[in-house]
N, C-alpha and C positions, 0 to 999 in steps of 0.2 A: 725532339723525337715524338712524333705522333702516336696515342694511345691506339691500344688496336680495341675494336668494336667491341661491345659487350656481348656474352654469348649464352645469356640468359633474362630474361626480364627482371629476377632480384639482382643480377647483374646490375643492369640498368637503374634499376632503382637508388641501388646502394651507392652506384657514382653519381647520380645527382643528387640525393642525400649528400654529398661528402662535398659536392659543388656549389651546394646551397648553405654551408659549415657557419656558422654566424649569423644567416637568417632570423630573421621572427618567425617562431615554430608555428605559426597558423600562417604566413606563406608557404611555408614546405610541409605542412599539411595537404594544402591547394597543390601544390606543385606534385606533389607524389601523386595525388589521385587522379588527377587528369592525365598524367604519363599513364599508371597503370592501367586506367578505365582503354585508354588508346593502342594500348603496346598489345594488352588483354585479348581487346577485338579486333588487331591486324592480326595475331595469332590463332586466331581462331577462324576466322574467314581464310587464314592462309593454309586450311586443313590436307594436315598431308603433308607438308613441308618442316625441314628442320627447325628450331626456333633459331637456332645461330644463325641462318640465311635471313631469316623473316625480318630478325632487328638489325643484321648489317643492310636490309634493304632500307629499313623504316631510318636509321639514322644517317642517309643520304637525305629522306624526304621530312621526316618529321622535326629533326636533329640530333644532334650528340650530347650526353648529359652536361656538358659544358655550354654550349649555345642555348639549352633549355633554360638552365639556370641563370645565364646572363639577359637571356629576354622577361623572367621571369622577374628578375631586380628592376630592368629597365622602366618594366610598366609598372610595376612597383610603386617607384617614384615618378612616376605620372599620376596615378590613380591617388596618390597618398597628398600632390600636388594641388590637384582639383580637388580633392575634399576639403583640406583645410580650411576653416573659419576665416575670413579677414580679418588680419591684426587689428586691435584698436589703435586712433588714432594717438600719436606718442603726445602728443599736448593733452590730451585726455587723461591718460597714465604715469603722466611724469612725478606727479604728487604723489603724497601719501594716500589723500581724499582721491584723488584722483583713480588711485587704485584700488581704494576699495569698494567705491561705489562705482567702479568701471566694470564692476561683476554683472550691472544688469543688460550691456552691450554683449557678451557670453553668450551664444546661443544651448553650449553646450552645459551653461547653470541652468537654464529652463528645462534642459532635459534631463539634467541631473535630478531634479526637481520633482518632475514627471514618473521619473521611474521611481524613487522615494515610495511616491502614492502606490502606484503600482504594484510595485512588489511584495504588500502585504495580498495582493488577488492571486499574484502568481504564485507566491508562499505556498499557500494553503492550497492551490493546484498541485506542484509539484510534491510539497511532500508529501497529497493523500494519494498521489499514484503510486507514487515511490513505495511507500509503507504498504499500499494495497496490491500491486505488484510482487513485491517481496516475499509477502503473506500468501499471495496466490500462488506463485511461482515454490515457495518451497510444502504448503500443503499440498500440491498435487504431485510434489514429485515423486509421489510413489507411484504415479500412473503414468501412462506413456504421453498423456496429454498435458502434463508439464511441463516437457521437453519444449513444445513449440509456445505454450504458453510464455517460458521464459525469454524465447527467442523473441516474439512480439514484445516483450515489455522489455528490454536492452534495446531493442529496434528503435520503440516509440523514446524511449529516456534517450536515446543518441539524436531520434529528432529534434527531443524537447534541446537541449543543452545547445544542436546549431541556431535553433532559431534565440535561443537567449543570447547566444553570443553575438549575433546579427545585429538582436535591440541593445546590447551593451556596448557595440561598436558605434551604433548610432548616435548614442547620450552621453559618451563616455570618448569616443576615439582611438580608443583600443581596438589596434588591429585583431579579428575574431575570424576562424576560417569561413570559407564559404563554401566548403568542399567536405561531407563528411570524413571519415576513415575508412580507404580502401576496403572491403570483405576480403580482397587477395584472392586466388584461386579457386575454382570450385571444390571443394570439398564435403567431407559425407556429413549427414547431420549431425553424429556423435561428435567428430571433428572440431566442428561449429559453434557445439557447447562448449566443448575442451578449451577452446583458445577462446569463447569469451571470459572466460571463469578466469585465466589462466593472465588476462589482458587487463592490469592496472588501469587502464582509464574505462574499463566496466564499472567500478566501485570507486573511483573517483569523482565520475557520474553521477552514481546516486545517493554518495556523500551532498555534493553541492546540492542536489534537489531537496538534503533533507534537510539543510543546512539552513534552506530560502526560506524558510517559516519560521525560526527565531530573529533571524536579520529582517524579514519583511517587516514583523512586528517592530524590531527596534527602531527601522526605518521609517515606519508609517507612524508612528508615536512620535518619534521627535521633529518631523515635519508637521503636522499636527499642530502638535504642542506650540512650536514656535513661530509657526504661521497664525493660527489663534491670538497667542502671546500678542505679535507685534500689529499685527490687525487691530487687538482691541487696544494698543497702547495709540495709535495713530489715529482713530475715529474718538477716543475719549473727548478730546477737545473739541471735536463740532457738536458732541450731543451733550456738553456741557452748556455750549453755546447757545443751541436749540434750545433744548429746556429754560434758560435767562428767555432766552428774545420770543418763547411762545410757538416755536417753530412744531409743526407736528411730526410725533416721532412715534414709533412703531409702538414702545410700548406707555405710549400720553395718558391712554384710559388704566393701566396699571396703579402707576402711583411718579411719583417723581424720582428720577435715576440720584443715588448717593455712593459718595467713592470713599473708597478710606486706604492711606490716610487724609483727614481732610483737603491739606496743601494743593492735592492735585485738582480742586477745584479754585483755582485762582491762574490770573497771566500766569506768575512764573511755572506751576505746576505743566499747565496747557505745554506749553514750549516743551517741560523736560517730558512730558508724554509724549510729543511728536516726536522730537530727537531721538529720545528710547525706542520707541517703535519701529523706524524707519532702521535704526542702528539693527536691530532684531531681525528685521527682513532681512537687512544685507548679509548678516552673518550667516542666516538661513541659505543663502542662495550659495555665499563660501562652502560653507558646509557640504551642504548636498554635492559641490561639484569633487571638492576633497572626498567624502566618503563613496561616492559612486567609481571616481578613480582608480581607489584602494581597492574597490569591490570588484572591479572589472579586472585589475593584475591578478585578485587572488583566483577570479573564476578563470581567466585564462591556464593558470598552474593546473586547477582541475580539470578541466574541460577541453584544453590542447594536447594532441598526442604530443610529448616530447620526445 
């Protein structure tokens, strides 16, 4: 038995919401706002007209929240096809070695990497808007100029959060919308405040922004630290070497490079510094790609209307 048409826009919304049931909440994020943004301005162009006419027309032409949602998975898995990274080679990964040093073939550890650095810049962006926003938004609120003040700064923190999610989708693979969250209907300015105030992903928003400046820290410290780390354990051995054979080295006019403990100045020491070091980087590059992961499900919970 065929459904009969929807006879309102939350109509329509709320069956493809229910057609979309199992989704990834940042596709039907996407999916709801592009219906609405469409349904919104055949509605309004169709001035004068019932809405129950407007969308049994539109769902001849545009389609029925069933067909929306099944086109919506189809490309889905297209888009999600062509993104993926090329597997590594399985003779490459079949080892133990094999897998753990097949982390530098990963495009998405490089980027894991990148954002690392990164996010100590964006840190201290986001949370001095966030904090200064907040502060502004609620010292003025005894003035009427408040009001839009705090509209602009939920506006701008809903900017910031799509474009984070864009670069976490990019380094990370987590799917992130590309679609803000509907405004819904026109409504009066009071309104406007009412349901931002009133709408859990407002303050889960500017949780995460404020959240990015003790993680950015964490993140840029231990990338840091262990890029250093393994850097200087892998170069120890040529400017041991240098220094023997007379080679010149950056700092020759200082005085002569001394390592302690001694050992690491002999063959066997050389070797267990290269070994260590190289072992350092690789775990670096794990690292990064495990905790940017992590980082990108938890920002999704924040940052995705569920």
């Amino acid at each position: 038995m065929s459904r009969s048409a929807p006879r309102s826009i939350d109509d329509y919304l709320s069956e493809l919401r229910a057609a979309l049931a199992g989704e990834d909440p940042a596709l039907v994020q996407d999916a709801l706002y592009d219906a609405e943004e469409y349904l919104r301005a055949e509605v309004a162009a169709s001035a004068g007209k019932p809405e129950a006419d407007v969308l049994e027309r539109i769902a001849t032409t545009y389609g029925t929240p069933d067909e929306i949602a099944a086109a919506y998975r189809d490309t889905e898995r297209k888009v999600r096809v062509a993104l993926q990274p090329p597997a590594p080679r399985r003779a490459a990964t079949s080892s133990l070695a094999g897998q753990f040093f097949g982390v530098y073939t990963d495009p998405r550890a490089y980027g894991s990497l990148f954002f690392m650095f990164l996010s100590l810049i964006t840190g201290i962006v986001y949370f001095t808007f966030a904090v200064t926003g907040l502060s502004l938004s609620a010292g003025l609120s005894i003035l009427i100029i408040g009001l839009p003040v705090f509209l602009a700064f939920i506006g701008i923190a809903r900017a910031l959060s799509l474009g984070e999610g864009r670069l976490l989708e990019a380094v990370s693979g987590e799917r992130m919308p590309r679609r803000p969250v509907h405004p819904g209907a026109a409504e009066s300015f009071f309104d406007r405040i009412l349901n931002m105030l009133k709408d859990p992903q407002t303050w889960t928003t500017l949780v995460y922004l404020i959240l990015m400046l003790p993680l950015g820290i964490l993140y840029f410290t231990t990338a840091v630290t262990m890029l250093s780390l393994g850097v200087s354990f892998v170069l120890l051995p040529f400017a041991m070497l240098g220094q023997r054979w007379n080679w010149w080295l950056p700092w020759h006019d200082v005085g002569d490079l001394s390592v302690s403990p001694a050992w690491f100045d002999t063959p066997v020491g050389w070797i267990f510094c290269l070994i260590f070091g190289v072992v350092i980087l690789t775990t670096l590059m794990h690292l990064a790609r495990a905790l940017v992961s992590v980082h990108a499900k938890a920002a999704k919970v924040l940052l995705v209307q569920s």
